[in-house]
MIMI-497914 format. One record per residue: z negated, x negated, y of N, C-alpha, C, O in turn. Coordinates in pm, whole numbers, plus 50000, padded with zeros to 5 digits. Atoms other than C-alpha are relative to their C-alpha. Example, Ala and Ser with C-alpha at 12.3 -4.5 7.8 and 13.67 -1.06 7.14 Angstrom:
2
500004991149881492204877049550500004991050120499344980650118 500065008249881492864863349894499275007750109499105002650220 
END
This chain:
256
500264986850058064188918648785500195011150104500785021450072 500084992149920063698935349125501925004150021502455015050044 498614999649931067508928649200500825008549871501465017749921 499614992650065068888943848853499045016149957499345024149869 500964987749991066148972748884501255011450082501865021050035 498994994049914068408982249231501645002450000502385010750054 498705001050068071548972549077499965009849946500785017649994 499664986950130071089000848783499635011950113500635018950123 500134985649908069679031449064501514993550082502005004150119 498864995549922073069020949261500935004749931501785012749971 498434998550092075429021348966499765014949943500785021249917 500284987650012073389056148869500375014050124500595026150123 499744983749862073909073749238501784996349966502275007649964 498805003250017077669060049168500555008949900501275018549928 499774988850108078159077548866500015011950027501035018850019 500484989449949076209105848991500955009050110501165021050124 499304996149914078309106849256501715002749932502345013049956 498465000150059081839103249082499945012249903501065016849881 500204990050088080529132148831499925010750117500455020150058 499974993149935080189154349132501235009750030502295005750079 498194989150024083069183949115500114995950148499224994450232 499374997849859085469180249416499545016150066499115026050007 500324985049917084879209949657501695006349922502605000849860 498614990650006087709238149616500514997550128501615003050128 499425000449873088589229849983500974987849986502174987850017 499445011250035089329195049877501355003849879502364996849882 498984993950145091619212549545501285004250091502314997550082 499234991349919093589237349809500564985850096501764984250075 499195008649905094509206250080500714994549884501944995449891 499375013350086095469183449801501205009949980502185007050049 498724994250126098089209949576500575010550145501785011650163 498694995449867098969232249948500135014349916501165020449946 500314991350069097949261949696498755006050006497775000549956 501284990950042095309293049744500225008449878501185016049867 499774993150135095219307549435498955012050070497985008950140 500744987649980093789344849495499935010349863500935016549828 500134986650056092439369649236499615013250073498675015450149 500244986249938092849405349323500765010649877501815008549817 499134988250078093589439349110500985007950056501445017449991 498834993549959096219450649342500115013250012501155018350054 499544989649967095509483149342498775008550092498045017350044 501184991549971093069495949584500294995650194499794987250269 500225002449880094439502149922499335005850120499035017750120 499635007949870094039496750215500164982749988500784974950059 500225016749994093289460950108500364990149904500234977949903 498635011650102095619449849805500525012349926499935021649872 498904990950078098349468649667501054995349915502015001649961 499085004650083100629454449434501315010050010501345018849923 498824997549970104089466749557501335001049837501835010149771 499325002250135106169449149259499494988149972498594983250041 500885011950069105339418849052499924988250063500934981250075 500145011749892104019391749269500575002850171500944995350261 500224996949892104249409249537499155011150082499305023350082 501194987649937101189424049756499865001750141500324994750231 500264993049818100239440650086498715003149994498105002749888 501224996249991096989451950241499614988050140500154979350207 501095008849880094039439350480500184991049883501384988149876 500715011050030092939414650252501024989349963500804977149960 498555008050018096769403250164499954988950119499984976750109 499305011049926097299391650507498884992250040499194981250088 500885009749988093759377450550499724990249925499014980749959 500385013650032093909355950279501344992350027501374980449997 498625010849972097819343650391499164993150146499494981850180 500685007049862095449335750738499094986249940498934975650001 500895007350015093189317650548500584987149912500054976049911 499245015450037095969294050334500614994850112500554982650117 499465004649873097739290050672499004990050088499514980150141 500785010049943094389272850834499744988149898499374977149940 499905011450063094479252950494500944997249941501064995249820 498835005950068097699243750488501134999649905502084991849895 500244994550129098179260850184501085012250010501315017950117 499124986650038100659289250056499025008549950498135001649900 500724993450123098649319549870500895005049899502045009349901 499224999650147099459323249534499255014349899498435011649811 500684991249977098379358649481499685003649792500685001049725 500355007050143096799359149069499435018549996498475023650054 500624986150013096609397748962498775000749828498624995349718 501574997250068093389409548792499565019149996499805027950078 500564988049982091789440948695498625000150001498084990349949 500934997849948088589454148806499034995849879498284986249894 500635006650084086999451448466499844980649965498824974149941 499865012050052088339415748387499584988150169499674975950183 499915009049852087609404748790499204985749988499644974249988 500925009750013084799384848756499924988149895499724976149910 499385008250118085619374048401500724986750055500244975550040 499065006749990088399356548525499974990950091500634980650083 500195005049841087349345348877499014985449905499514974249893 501085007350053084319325848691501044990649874500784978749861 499035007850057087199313248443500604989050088501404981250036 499025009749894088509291448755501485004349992502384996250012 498504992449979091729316948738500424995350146501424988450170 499875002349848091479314249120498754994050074497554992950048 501405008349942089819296049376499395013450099498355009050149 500484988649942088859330149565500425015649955501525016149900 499794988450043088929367649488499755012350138498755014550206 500564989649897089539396949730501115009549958502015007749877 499054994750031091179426649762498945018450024499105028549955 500804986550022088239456249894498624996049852498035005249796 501645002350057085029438849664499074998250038498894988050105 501324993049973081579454649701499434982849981499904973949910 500925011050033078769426249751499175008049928499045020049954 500564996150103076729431849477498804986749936499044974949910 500965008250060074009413849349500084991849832500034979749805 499105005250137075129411848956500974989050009501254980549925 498325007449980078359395649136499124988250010499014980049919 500835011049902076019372249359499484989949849499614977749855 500375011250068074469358748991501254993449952500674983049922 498915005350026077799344948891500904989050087501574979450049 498875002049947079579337649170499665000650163499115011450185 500484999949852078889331349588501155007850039502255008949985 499684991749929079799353549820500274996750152499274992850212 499935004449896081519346650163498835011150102498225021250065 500284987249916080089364850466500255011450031501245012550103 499444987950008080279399550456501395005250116501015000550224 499014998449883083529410950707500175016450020500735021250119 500244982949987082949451450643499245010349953499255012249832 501284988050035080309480150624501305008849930502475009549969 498694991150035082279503950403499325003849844499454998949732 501144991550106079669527850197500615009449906501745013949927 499054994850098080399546249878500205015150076499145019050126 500284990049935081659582050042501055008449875502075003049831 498984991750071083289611449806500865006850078500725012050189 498474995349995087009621649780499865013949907499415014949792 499924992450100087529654149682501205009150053501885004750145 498854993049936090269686649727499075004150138497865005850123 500234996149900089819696350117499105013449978497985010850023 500874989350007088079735050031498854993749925497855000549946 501305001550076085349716749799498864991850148497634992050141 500415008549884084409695150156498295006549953497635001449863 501264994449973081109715450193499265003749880498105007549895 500945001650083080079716849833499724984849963499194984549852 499995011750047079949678949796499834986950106500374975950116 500845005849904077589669450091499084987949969499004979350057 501115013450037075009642649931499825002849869500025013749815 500225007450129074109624749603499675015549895500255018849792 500694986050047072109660449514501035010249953500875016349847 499594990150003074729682649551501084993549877501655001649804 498665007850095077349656549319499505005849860499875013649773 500344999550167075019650949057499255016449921498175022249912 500534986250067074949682348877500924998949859501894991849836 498805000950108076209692148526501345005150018502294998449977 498674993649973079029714748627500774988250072502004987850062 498945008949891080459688048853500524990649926499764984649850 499145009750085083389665048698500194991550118500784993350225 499755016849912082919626748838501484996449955502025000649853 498955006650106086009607748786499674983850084499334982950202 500165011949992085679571448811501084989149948501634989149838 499115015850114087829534948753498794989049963497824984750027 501115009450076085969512148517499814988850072500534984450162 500075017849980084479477748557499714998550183500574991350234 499954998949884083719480048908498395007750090497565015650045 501064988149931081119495049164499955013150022498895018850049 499524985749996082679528249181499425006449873498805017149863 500844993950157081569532548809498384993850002497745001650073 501325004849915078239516748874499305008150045498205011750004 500954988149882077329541149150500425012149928499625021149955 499964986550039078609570348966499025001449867498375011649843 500895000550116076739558148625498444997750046497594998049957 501495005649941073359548548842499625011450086498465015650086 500934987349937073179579049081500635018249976500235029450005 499554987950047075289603948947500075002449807500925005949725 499744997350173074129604448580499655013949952499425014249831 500564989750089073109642648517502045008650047502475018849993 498454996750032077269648148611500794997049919500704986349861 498945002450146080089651248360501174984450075501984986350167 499565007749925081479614148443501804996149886501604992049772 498415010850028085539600248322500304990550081500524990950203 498905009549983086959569848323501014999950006501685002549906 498015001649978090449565548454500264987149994499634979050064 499885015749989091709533648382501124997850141501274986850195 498735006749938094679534948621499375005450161499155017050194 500604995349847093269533449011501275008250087500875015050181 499494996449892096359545049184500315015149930500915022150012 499784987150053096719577848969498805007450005498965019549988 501334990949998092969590148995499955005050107499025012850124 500524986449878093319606449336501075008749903501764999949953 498764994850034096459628649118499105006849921499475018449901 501304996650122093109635848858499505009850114499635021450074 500744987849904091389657249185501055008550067500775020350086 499594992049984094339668049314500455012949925500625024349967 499624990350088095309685149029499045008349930499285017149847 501384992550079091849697148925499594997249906498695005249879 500225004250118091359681548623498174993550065497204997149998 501125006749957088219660948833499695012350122500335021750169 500474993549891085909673149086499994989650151500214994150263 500485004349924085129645449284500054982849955499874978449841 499685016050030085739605749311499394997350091499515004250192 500785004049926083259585249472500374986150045500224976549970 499155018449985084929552049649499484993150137498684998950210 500335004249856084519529949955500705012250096501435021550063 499804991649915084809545950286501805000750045502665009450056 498705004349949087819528350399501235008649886502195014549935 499154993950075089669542550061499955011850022500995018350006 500064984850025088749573950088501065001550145502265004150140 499014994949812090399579450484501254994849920501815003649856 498834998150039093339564350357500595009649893501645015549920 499274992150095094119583550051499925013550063501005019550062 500204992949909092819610550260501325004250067501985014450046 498564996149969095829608350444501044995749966501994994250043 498785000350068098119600450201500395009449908501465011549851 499314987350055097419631450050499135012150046497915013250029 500214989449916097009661250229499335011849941499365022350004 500714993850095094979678649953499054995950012498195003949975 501035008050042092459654049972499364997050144500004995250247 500915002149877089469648950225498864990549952498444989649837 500785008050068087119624250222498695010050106498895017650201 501594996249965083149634550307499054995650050498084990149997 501185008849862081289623850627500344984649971499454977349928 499845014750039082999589150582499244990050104499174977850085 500065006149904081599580150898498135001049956497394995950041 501495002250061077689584050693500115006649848500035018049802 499595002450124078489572850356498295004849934497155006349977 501464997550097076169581050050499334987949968498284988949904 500415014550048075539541850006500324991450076501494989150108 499195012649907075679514550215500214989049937499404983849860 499655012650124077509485850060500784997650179501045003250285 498915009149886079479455750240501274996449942501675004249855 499305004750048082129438150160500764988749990501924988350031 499055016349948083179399450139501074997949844501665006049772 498955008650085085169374049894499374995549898498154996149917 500945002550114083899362449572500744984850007501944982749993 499695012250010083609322349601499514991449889498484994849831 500825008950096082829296049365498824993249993498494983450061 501265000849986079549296049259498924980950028498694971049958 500775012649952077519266849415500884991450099500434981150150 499245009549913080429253349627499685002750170500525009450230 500215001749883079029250549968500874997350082501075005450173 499195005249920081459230750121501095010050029501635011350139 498964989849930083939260050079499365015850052499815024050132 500434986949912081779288850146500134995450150500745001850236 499974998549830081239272850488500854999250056500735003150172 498354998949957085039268150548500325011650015500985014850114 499134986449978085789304350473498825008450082499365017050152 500854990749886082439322150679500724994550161500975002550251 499385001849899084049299450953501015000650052501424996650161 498224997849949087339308150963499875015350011500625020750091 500064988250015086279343150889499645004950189500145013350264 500835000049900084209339751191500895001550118500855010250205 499345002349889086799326151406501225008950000501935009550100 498764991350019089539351151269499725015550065500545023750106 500644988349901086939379451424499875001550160500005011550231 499995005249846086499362751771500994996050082500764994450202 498845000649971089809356051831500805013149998501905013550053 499094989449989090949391551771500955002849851501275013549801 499065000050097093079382951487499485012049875500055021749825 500854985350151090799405551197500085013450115500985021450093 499404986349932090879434551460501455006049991501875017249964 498624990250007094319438151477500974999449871502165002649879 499434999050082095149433351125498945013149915499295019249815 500784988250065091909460051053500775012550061500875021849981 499154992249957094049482251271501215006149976501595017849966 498434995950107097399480951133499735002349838500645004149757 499764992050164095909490950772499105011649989499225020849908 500774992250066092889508150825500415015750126500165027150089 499284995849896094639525451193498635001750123498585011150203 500764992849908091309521451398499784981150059499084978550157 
END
């Protein structure tokens, strides 16, 4: 009795064990494929160029990160609303591309180690600079928010700027074109976006970027409960910082 007692708990951890999902680390060596979700449009850190093809920080950090596994990236476009949707669909085995850690995210979905401070700071035309100092001076009624959906940008404008007149833009790379032209007052984004668009358009200033209105971070959205690959990518992250390599690819996009 004792001996088919131990017999059935081995053939149970057996099972137990064979029912156990492979890691995603184990998925990526086997097929030599990172699958990446990203919305492509939010640079410095993914831009969608033409179809299936992207640039940015986070472009060439995740080609660093199929290169230590062997792996091609296979870059899987997404929009900001549908991100998470899709990520949690097993669309991709990772998601980047400039995404806020967030707590909402965190119930869904693990989060690598953060790799950048990069707080919400407002974009607006260069003469408004000095009316559109802190949270106080935004949220007012006269003031036109403009915002892209599905995202933290709408979030923070619907959570601390609710007594302002707020729009949705669906299309991210046309809403700085919404302040330049006056139609908006004011767009509230990471820091890092704002300096770039900043100087990509010479109308546009971003506002004390260097003491944002919010401090947010920013990592990778991993698959929820997979251990084995969070600790693969905090350690490569890790070693991609200490080696220099994330400096001089934060340099060539963000120019510091």
């Amino acid at each position: 009795m004792k001996f088919l007692v131990a017999l059935a708990l081995l053939l149970a951890q057996s099972v137990a064990f064979s029912q156990t999902p492979a890691s995603t680390l184990t998925r990526v060596m086997q097929t030599n494929v990172l699958r990446v979700c990203t919305p492509g449009d939010y640079k410095p850190f993914s831009f969608q160029r033409a179809p299936g093809e992207f640039e940015g920080l986070d472009v060439d950090l995740m080609s660093s990160l199929a290169t230590a596994l062997n792996a091609k990236p296979q870059f899987v476009k997404t929009t900001w609303a549908n991100l998470l949707p899709d990520f949690v669909a097993g669309k991709c085995d990772i998601a980047a591309g400039g995404i806020s850690v967030s707590l909402e995210r965190e119930k869904q979905a693990y989060f690598s180690a953060p790799y950048m401070v990069n707080g919400k700071t407002p974009l607006t035309r260069c003469e408004n600079v000095a009316k559109y100092q802190t949270i106080e001076a935004i949220d007012q009624p006269a003031v036109r928010v403009i915002a892209n959906p599905g995202g933290s940008n709408e979030r923070f404008a619907r959570t601390k700027l609710s007594h302002a007149q707020l729009t949705l833009h669906t299309d991210n790379l046309t809403i700085f074109d919404e302040v330049i032209q006056g139609r908006a007052d004011v767009f509230v984004t990471e820091a890092a976006e704002a300096i770039v668009q900043s100087k990509a358009h010479t109308e546009l200033c971003a506002v004390n970027p260097d003491k944002p209105l919010q401090y947010a971070e920013m990592g990778y959205l991993l698959p929820n409960g997979d251990d084995v690959f969070k600790h693969f990518v905090d350690q490569w992250l890790h070693l991609s910082k200490a080696s220099g390599e994330y400096g001089l690819l934060s340099a060539k996009w963000l120019g510091k």
